[in-house]
C-alpha positions in Angstrom: -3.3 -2.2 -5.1 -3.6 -4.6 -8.1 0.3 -5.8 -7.5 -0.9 -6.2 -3.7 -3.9 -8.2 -4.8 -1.3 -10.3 -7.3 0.8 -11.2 -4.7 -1.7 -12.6 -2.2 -3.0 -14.5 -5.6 0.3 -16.3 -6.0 0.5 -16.9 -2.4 -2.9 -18.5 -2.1 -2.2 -21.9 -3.7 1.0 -22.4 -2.5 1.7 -25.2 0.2 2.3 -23.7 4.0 5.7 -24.8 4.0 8.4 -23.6 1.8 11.9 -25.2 2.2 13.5 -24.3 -0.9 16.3 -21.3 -0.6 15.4 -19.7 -3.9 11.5 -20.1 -2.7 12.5 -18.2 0.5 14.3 -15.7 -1.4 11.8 -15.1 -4.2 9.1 -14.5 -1.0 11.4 -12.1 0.6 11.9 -9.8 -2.2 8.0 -10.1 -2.6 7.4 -9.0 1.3 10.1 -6.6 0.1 8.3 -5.3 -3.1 4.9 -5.4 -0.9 6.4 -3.3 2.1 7.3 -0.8 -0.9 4.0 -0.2 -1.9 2.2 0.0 1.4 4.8 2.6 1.7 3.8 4.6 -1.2 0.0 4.0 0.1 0.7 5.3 3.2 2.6 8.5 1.9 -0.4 9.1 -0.8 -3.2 8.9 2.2 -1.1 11.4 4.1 -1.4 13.5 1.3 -4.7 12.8 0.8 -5.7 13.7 4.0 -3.4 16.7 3.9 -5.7 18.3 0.8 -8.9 17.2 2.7 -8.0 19.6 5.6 -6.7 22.4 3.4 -9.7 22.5 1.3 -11.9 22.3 4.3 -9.9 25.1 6.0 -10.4 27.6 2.7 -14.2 26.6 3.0 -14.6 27.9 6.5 -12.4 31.1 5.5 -14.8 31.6 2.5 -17.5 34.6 3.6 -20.6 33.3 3.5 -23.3 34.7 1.4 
């Protein structure tokens, strides 16, 4: 999340329009690097969510007493 927030930092004072070829390609390998780790965020809250329901499930198996 920090790189995320890093990004959008760098982004923030930069002017609207950027007409430099190495500009463009230095902000497509960021979108690139950002895609990434939205990527890995979306795999971890599957997980997440995953565990939540397994440990909910062994709670309603679990005799209660």
């Amino acid at each position: 999340m920090s790189r995320i927030r890093s990004a959008l930092g760098r982004l923030k004072g930069r002017a609207p329009v950027v007409s430099q070829p190495a500009d463009i390609s230095r902000l497509h390998a960021e979108i690139d690097e950002l895609r990434a780790e939205i990527d890995e965020l979306r795999v971890d809250s599957r997980r997440v969510a995953e565990l939540y329901d397994l440990v909910f499930e062994r709670l309603r198996e679990q005799p209660k007493g």
